[in-house]
Structures are given as C-alpha cells and as structure tokens.
FILUM-951588 format. One line per 2 residues: number of its first residue (from 1); their letters; for each residue x, y, z of C-alpha. Coordinates in nm, 3 decimals, decimal comma. Layout:
N
NUM) A) X Y Z | ... $
This chain:
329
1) XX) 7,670 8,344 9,234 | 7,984 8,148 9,181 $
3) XX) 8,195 7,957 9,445 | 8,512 8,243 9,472 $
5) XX) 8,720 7,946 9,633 | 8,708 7,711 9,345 $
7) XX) 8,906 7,668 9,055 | 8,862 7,678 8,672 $
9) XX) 8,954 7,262 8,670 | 8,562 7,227 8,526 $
11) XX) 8,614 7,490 8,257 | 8,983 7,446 8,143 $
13) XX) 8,894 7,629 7,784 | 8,717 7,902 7,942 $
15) XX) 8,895 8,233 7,779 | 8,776 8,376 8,120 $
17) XX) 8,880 8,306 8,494 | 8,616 8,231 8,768 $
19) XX) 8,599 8,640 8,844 | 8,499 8,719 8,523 $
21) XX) 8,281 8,419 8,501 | 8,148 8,529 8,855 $
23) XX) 8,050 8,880 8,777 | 7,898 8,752 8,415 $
25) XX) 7,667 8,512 8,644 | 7,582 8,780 8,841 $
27) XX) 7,479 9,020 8,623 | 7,287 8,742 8,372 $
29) XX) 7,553 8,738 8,057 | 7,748 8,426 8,122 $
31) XX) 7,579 8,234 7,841 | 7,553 8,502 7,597 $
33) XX) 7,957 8,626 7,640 | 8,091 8,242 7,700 $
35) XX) 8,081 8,165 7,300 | 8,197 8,540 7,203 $
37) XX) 8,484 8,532 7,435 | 8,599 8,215 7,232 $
39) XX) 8,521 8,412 6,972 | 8,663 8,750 6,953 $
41) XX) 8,959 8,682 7,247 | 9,269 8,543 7,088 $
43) XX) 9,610 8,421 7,106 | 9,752 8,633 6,814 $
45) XX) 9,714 9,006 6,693 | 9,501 9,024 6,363 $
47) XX) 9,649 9,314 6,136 | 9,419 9,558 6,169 $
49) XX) 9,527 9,551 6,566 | 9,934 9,574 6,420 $
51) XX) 9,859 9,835 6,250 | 9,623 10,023 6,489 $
53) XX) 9,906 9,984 6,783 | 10,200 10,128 6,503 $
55) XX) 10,019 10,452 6,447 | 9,996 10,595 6,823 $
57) XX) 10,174 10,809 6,983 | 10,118 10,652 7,373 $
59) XX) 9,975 10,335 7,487 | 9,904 10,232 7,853 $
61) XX) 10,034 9,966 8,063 | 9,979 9,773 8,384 $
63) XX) 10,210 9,576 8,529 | 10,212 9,456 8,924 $
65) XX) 10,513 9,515 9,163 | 10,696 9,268 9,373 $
67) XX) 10,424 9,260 9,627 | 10,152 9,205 9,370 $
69) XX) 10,014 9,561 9,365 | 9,919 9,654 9,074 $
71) XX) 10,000 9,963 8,864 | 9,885 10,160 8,538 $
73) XX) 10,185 10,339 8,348 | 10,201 10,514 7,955 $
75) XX) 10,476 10,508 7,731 | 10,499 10,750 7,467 $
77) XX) 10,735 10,799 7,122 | 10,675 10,886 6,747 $
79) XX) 10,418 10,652 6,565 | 10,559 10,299 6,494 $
81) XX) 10,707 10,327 6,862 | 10,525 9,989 6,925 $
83) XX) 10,471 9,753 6,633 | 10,409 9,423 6,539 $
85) XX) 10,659 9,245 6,327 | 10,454 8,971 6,355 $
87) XX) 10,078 8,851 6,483 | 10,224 8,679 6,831 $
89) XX) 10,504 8,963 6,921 | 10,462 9,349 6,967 $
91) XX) 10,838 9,519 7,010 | 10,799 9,867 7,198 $
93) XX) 11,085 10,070 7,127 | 11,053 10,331 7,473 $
95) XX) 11,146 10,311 7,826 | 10,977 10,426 8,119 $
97) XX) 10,902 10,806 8,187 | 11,033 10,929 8,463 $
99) XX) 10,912 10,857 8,811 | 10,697 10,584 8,639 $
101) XX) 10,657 10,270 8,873 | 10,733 10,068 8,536 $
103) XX) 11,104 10,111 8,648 | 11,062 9,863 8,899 $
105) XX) 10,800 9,657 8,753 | 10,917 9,574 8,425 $
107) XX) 11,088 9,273 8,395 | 11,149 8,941 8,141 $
109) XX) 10,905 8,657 8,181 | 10,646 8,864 8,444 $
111) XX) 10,293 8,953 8,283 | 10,151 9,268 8,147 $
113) XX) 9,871 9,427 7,984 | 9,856 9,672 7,681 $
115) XX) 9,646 9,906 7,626 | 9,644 10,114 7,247 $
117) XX) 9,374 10,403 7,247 | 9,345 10,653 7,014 $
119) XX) 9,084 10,929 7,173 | 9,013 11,148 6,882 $
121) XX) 8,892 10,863 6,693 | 8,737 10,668 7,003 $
123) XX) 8,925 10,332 6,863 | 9,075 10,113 7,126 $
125) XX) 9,261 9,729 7,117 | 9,361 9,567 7,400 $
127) XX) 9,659 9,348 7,442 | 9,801 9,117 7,705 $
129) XX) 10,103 8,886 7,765 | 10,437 8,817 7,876 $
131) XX) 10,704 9,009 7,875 | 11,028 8,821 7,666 $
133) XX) 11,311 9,072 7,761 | 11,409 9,388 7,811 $
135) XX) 11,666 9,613 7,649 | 11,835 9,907 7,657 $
137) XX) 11,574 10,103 7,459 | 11,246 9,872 7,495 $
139) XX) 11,136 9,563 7,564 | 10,872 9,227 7,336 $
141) XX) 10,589 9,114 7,435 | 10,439 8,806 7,360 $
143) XX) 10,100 8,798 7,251 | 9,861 8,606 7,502 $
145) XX) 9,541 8,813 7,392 | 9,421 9,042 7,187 $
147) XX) 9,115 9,190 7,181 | 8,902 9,480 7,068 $
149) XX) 8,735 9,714 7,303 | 8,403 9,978 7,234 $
151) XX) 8,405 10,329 7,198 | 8,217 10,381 7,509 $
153) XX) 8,341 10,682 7,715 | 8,642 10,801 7,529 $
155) XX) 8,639 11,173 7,473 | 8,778 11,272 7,172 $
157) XX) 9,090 11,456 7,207 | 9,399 11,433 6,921 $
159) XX) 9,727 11,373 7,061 | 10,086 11,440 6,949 $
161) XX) 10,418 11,296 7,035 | 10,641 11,609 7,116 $
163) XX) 11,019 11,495 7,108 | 11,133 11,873 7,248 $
165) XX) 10,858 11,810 7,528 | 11,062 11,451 7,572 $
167) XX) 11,388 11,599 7,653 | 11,294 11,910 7,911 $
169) XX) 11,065 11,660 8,078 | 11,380 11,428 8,188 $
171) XX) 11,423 11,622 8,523 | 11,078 11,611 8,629 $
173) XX) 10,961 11,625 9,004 | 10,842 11,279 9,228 $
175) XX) 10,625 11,354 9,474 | 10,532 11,041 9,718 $
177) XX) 10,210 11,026 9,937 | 10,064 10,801 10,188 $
179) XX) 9,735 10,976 10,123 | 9,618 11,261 9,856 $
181) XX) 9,731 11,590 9,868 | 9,474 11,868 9,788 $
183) XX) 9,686 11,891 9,450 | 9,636 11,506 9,359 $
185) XX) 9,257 11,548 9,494 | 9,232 11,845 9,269 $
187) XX) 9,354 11,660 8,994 | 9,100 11,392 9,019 $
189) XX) 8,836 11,557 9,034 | 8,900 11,751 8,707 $
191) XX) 8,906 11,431 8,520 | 8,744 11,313 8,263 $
193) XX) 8,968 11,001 8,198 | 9,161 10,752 8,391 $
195) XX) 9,305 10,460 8,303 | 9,262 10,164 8,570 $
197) XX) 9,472 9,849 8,600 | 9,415 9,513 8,757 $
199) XX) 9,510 9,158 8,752 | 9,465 8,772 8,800 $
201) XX) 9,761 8,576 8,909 | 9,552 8,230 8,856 $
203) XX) 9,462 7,936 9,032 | 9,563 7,552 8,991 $
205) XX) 9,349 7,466 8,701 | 9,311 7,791 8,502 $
207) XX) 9,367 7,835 8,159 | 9,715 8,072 8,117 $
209) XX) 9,509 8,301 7,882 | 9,270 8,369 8,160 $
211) XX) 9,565 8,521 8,361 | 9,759 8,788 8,373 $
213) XX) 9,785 9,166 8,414 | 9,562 9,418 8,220 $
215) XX) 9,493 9,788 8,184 | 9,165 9,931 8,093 $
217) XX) 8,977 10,325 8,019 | 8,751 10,467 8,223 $
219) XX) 8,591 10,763 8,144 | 8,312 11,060 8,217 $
221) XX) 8,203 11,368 8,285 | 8,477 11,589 8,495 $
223) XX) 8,393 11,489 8,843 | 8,252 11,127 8,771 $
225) XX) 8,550 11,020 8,995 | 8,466 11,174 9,343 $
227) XX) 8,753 11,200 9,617 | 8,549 11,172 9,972 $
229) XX) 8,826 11,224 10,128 | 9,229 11,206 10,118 $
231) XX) 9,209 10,860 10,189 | 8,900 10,745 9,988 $
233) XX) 8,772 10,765 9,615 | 8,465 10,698 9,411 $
235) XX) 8,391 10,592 9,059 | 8,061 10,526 8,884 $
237) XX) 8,070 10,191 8,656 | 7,847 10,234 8,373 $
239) XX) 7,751 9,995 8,106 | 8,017 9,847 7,888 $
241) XX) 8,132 9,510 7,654 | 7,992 9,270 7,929 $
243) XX) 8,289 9,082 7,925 | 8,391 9,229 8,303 $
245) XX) 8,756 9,195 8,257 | 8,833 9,479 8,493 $
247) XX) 8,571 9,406 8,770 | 8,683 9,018 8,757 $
249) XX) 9,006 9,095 8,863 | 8,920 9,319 9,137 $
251) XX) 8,680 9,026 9,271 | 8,902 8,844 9,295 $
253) XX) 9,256 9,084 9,380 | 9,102 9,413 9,520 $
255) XX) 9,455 9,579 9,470 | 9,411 9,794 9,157 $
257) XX) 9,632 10,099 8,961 | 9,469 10,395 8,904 $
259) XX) 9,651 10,654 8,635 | 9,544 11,022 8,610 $
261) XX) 9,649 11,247 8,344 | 9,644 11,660 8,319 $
263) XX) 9,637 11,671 7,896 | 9,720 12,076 8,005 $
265) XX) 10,073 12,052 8,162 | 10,139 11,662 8,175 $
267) XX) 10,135 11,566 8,516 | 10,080 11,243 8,604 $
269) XX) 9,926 11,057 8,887 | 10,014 10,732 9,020 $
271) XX) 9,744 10,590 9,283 | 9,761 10,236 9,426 $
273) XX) 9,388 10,134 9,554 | 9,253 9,903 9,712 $
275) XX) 8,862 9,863 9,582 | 8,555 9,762 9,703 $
277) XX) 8,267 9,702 9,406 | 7,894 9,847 9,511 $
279) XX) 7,670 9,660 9,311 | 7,358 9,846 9,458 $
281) XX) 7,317 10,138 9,737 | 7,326 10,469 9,766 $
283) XX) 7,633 10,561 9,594 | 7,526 10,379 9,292 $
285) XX) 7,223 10,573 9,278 | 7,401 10,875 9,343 $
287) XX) 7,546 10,866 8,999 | 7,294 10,878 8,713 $
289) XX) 7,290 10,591 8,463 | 7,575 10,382 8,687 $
291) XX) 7,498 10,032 8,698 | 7,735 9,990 8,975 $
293) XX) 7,986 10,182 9,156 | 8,375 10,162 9,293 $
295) XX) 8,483 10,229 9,616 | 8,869 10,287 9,611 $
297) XX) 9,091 10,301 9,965 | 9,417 10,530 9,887 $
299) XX) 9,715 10,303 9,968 | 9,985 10,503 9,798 $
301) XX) 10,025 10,796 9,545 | 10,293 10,940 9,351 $
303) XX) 10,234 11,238 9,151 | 10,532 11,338 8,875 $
305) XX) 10,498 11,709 8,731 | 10,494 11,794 8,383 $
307) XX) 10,632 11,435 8,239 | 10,382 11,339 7,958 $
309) XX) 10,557 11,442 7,636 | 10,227 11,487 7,409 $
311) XX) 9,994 11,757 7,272 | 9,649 11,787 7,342 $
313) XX) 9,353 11,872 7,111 | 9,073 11,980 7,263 $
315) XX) 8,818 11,740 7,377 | 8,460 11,621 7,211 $
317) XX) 8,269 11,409 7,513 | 8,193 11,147 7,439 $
319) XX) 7,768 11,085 7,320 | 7,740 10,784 7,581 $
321) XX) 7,743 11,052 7,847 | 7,440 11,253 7,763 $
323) XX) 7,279 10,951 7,902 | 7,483 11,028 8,262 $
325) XX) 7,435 11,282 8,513 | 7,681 11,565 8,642 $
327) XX) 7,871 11,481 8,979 | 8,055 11,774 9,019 $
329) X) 8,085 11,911 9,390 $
C-alpha cells in the first residue's frame, strides 16, 4: 500500500498522482496501467475526440467551489455547442442552467473536468484542464488531458437538445437541503445513472497533468445506488478501465459531487458527499458482481425542477449488467 503522506517527487512523469497510483497498488495493476497511462493519457485532443465532443447535445462537468467541495454540473445546446478549433482548446458556447452550482464555480484560471457521453451509442471521452476565461455566452478550456473511456455501464438512451424546452425551463424551482428529502431519496433510487465528480488539488512534486478536477459515469440497474437513510447513500463499484481516476481522488479528497438526472421531466439533483470507499465487507457483498463499494455522507443537496432541456429515448441497459444483481428495496 502506498505512503498517502508522500509526494510524487520520485515519479515526476507519472500521468497519475499517488491516489491513483495507491489504489492501482492495491488492487495489483500498477505495472500493467503505468506504461498505458503514458500511453493513451494526453496533453492534446486527437480528432476523433473534436469531433466526438461537437456532435452532443450535453456534456458534464465538475468543478470545486471556494471551499474545495466538489461538484458535478451539465451543460446543454444544439450539436457543435462545444468544439474544438484546435487539439489543445475546446470553446463551449453555453452557460450554466439554472440553479446549477457552476454559477459560482466557474471561473478563469481554476480547474475542471469534461465529460462528453453519448448514451445511445455507449461512446464516452473524457477531458480535463483549465479554464482560460469566461464570457458572456461560454467559456475555453485548455486541454490538460484527454482521454477515452469504455462503454461499461452506459444505458443506451438517445438524447435531443430541445431549444423550446430551453426557454420555459428559465424560471425553474431551487430547492436547498441539509439532508434528502423523500423526493431527492425517491429520485435516487430510481436511477440508473449518475454522474460523480472528484478532484486532486496536488502536492509539492506532482506532475500538473496529474491534477485537477474531473467528472466521471456511473451506472446500473435502478436501485444500484441505495439511500440508507436521509443522511447516508450507497453505491456498488464494479469493474472498470483500471486506471482508478475517480477512486484516487476520493483517497485522497473524500469530498465528491454527485449529479442525478430524471430523463422523464428534467429535474436535477445536486448532492455534495463526503465518501468513504469499502474495499471488502458486507455491503460489498451485498451487491452482486461489485468489486468494491461507496459509502457517501449527505453534506448538502439542491434539487432544481424540470431544468434539463433534452429529450429522452427510451433506454437499452446496458449488457455489463446481466453480470450484476438487482438491489431494489
């Protein structure tokens, strides 16, 4: 198990930061991820990723606040909303929904993660760097990495950007909670997607690329996230790229961003967390074919009604989870 104090001063190239590297040792892939990190996670977006990100409709963000939470957040416009004009810049052309803690969080020169998804055809391409500035209709990110994700998980639903949706949603409700309401725990525990952020702030000695902010999927069965209580939520991790981008930042910054969406009416929900990772126990084995599990304390929750200006097809699950069990209470 690795030293959590240390630093990254004895590997300064590493693509990966000593909580990634950590979990790797762990779980006995450090040596066969260390050359394809190198390999596959770089400093500029290869055009099949400019491309990819100018034909969605949404994309997913995480950002962290002034106190270093951390927060998941979508953005949404017509195709070629977010696009490359070249390999090391993306321009996004939307602002913030409304209620979205992106308001706050988005700012010139802090970090932030980048998610582009597209369900119905399980593709997904990660992206994270700075931010350069912001404007009146968007904001440019600089490229720090990209990177390619698997199709694990995803359920295949189609969606569509609805301008007329867009408009009516511009008055939509806020509703802040300490804890979760039986609405937000209802919410939940329909799920079958989520979308989790997380981040590394770095240490003396660590390689820039290895910091930053990042946003990730998560998906399963409905039910595969569990609310225990108001106050307390838990997720099964199953098998992914190995990489353990996610679960490295929560080793080492437990405060994560949690982002719920209802593809029926488009309400959104906004929980701050602060997680514990199971790597055995009980509640692992309570979830068939999890190789771990999350525990996730409720620090704050905001939940904005009918916001998300897309179209959903219906959803295909995705094949990985005929190898999981059912978890619904």
């Amino acid at each position: 198990m690795a030293n959590f104090g240390g630093t990254d001063e004895e590997n300064p190239d590493s693509p990966f930061h000593r909580g990634e590297r950590a979990v790797q040792q762990r779980l006995g892939v450090a040596e066969r991820v260390a050359p394809l990190g190198r390999q596959f996670l770089r400093d500029v977006m290869p055009d099949q990723h400019r491309e990819f990100f100018a034909q969605l409709p949404f994309i997913l963000v995480g950002t962290r606040d002034g106190n270093g939470q951390s927060w998941a957040s979508a953005l949404c416009g017509p195709p070629g909303f977010a696009r490359a004009s070249d390999p090391r810049r993306l321009e996004v052309q939307a602002l913030p929904l409304p209620g979205d803690p992106l308001h706050d969080t988005l700012h010139a020169g802090v970090p932030i993660g980048l998610l582009g998804i597209e369900p119905h055809t399980r593709r997904r391409n990660r992206m994270n760097g700075i931010v350069e500035d912001v404007g009146p209709g968007g904001f440019t990110v600089r490229v720090v990495q990209s990177f390619g994700n698997c199709p694990k998980y995803i359920q295949a639903r189609h969606a569509q950007y609805d301008a007329e949706s867009a408009r009516a949603r511009r008055s939509s409700a806020v509703e802040n909670r300490a804890v979760l309401d039986v609405a937000m725990r209802a919410m939940i525990t329909a799920a079958d997607t989520l979308y989790i952020a997380s981040a590394f702030v770095g240490d003396e000695g660590t390689a820039s690329a290895a910091c930053g902010a990042d946003v990730s999927h998560r998906g399963g069965r409905a039910g595969f996230v569990r609310c225990v209580n108001e106050h307390t939520l838990l997720m099964p991790d199953f098998a992914g790229n190995n990489l353990y981008n996610t679960l490295g930042n929560l080793l080492i910054e437990p405060r994560g961003g949690l982002l719920f969406m209802d593809f029926e009416n488009g309400d959104l929900l906004y929980v701050a967390v602060q997680t514990e990772i199971l790597w055995d126990g009980p509640d692992v084995e309570a979830y068939r074919g999890a190789q771990r599990a999350l525990r996730f304390d409720v620090l704050a929750a905001r939940r904005v009604t009918r916001v998300l200006p897309l179209r959903w097809g219906e959803a295909a699950l995705s094949p990985f989870l005929e190898r999981t069990g059912d978890w619904r209470e």
